[in-house]
C-alpha positions, -999 to 999 in steps of 0.1 A, spaced: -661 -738 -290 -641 -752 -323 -605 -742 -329 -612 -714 -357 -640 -696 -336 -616 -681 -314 -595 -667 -343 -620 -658 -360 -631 -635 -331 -601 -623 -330 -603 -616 -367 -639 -598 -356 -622 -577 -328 -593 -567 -348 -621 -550 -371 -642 -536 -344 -647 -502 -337 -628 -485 -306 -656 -488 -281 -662 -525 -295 -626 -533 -286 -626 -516 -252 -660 -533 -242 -643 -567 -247 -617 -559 -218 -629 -577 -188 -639 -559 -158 -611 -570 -137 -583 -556 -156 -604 -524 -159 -599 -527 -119 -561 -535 -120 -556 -510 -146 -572 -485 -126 -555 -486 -89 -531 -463 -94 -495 -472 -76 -478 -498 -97 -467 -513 -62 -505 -520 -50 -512 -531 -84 -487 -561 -80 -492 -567 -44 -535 -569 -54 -526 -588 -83 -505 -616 -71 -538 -613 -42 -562 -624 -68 -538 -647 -82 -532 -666 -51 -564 -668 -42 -575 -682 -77 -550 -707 -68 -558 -717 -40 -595 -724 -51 -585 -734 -85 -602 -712 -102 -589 -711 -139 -611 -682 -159 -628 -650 -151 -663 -665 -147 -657 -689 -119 -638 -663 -99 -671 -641 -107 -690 -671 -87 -673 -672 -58 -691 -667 -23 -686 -662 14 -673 -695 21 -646 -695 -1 -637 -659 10 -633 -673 48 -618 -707 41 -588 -685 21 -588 -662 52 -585 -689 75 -556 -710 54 -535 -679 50 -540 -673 92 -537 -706 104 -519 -731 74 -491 -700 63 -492 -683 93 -491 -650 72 -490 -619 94 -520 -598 101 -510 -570 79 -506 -598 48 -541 -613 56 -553 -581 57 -535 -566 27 -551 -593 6 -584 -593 16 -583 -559 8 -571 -567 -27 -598 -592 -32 -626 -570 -15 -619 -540 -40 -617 -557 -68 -654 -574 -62 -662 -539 -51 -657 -530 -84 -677 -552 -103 -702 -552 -77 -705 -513 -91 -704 -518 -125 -730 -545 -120 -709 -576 -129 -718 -595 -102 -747 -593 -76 -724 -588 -43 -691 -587 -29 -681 -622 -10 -648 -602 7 -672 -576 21 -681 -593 57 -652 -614 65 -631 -606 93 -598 -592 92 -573 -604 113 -564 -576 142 -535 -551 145 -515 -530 168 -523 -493 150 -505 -480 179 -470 -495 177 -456 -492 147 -431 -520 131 -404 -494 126 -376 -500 153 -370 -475 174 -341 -466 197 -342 -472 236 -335 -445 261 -303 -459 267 -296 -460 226 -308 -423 220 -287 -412 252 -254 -426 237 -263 -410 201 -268 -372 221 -237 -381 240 -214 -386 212 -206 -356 199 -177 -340 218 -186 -314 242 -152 -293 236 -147 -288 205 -173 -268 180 -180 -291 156 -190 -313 187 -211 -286 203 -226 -274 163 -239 -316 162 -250 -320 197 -272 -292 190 -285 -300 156 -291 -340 177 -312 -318 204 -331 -305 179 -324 -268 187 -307 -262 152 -279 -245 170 -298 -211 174 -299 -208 135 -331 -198 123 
């Protein structure tokens, strides 16, 4: 394309009518645009751009033509070469698999390359907040004096009982 015939689309767009200007915005910032906490939106942004990176992909049309393979071979690198956690490998996928969702739905490409690879497992049972042992939670009921009434007032709010106030 010569130097002016991008400014002079620019030129063109600044013209255009509403629905002109909002046709030109490309499908995958319609995505971003539309997740709606600002915190997912970075973490499936930086997603898509690490991934781009990693395949060195440079515009929207080549990330529109990736397949499978590249899908797994990001999977595996972030598992096995950065030893990312589960819940990162999975996080990302995620990012990647929604956003070809998307334009799998609004018919910008034929099918979603995230779709079928497999996430890495995790423990949905244990959570990764720490927790207190017996011994811990023992000492933290134990601490409040027993003779004196503020002692009594916070050993019962620690059981749980509220202190008989309803």
């Amino acid at each position: 394309m010569p130097p002016s015939e991008p400014h002079q689309a620019l030129v063109a767009l600044r013209h255009a009518t509403p629905v002109t200007r909002l046709a030109a915005i490309p499908e995958e910032a319609v995505w971003l645009a539309s997740l709606k906490s600002p915190r997912t939106r970075r973490a499936y942004h930086y997603a898509v751009q690490q991934f781009m990176h990693l395949v060195k992909i440079t515009t929207l049309d080549e990330l529109r033509q990736v397949d499978h393979r590249a899908a797994m071979l990001w999977e595996r690198r972030m598992r096995e070469e950065e030893q990312l956690e589960a819940t990162t490998v999975r996080q990302r996928l995620a990012a990647l698999s929604s956003l070809f969702d998307h334009l799998v739905r609004f018919h910008v490409v034929a099918t979603n390359p995230f779709k079928h690879v497999k996430r890495p497992a995790i423990n949905r049972r244990e959570g990764m907040t720490p927790a207190f042992s017996a011994k811990q939670a023992r000492k933290i009921l134990d601490s409040p004096a027993p003779d004196t009434v503020l002692g009594l007032r916070d050993r019962a709010i620690l059981a749980g009982d509220g202190g008989g106030i309803d």
